[in-house]
N, C-alpha and C positions, 0 to 999 in steps of 0.2 A: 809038890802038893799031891796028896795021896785022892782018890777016887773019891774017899769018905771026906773031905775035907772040900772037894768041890760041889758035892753034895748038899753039904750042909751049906754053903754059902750060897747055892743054888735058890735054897728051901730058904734062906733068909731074906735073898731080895727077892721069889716071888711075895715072898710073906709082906714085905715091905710096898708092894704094886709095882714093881719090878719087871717087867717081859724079858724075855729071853729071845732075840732075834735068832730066827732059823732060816736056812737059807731055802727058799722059795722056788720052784719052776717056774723061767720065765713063760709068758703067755706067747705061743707061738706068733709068728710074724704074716702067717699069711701071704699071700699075693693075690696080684691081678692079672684077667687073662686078656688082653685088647686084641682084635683082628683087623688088618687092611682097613676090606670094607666100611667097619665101624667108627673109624677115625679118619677114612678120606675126606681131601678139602681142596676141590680147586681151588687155585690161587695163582697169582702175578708171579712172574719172578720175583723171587726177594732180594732186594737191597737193590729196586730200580733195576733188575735185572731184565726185564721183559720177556715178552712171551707166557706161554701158558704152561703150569706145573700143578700137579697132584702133592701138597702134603699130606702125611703121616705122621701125626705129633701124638705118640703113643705115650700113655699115663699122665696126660696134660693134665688132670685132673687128681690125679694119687697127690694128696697130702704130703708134706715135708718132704718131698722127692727135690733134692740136693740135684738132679741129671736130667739131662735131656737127652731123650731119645726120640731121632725123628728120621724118616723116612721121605724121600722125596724124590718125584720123576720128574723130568724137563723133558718134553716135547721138543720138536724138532726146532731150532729157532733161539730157543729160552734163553735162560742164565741165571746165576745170581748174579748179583752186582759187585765190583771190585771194592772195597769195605775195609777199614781199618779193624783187627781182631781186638777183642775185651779180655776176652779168656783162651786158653785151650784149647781145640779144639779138633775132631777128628772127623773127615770122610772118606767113608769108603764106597769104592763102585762096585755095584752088584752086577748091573749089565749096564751095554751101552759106552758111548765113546764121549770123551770131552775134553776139553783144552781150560787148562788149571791155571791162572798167571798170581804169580806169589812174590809180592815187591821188587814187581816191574819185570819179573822171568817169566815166560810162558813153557808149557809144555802138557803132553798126551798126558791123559787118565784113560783106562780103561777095566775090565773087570777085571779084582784083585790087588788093583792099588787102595795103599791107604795112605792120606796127609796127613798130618799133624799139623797145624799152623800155630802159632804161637802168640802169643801178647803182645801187641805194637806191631806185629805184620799187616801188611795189605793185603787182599787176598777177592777174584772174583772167579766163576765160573760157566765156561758157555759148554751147551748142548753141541756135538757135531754130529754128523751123521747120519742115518734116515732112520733109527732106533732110537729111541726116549733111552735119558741116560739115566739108572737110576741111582739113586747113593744112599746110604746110611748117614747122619750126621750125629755128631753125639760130643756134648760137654757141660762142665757143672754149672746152675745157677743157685742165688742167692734160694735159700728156703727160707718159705713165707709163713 
């Protein structure tokens, strides 16, 4: 097909009410910026974990956000609770000491480790130490 040929077939289906799709800039995506501060949450241990901890449930509120990204210290004492896993999931120690028990193993965390735990694992974690242990947590939920 010569230039002049799509040309005119061009000119005949706009003539006809025809569009002609062009491809488009998508609309940039933007982000969000959260701080500590702005999302601290005392709170329980989780999962019956006891004791007292500080979350950090950053972009809890961001739209269709597929991920959790949460932050979380355990005071001296705390834990989470030993917990069957749903999904995936990843912590890491920022600072701070603690003892990981992952279907029925126990062993040391401390800065610089990372888990992964997996679907159908068990999995709980206690604070040790005389420093708050802190950890990153992070894995995908349904979007709503």
């Amino acid at each position: 097909m010569t230039v002049r040929h799509a040309v005119a077939i061009g000119a005949i289906l706009f003539g006809a009410g025809w569009t002609v799709a062009t491809a488009q800039k998508p609309e940039p995506g933007g982000y969000i910026l959260e701080y500590d501060a702005d999302v601290a949450h005392p709170e329980p241990g989780t999962h019956n974990g006891g004791g007292e901890t500080i979350g950090y449930s950053f972009f809890k509120k961001a739209p269709k956000l597929g991920l959790v990204f949460r932050k979380r210290a355990l005071k001296p004492g705390s834990g989470i609770g030993y917990h069957e896993q749903k999904e995936d999931e990843i912590y890491y120690v920022l600072s701070g000491r603690g003892t990981m028990t992952i279907d029925g193993k126990s062993f040391e965390v401390r800065p610089g480790a990372a888990v992964l735990t997996r679907p159908g694992s068990s999995h709980g974690l206690k604070q040790t130490g005389p420093d708050d242990l802190v950890i990153m947590i992070n894995y995908e939920q349904k979007v709503q």
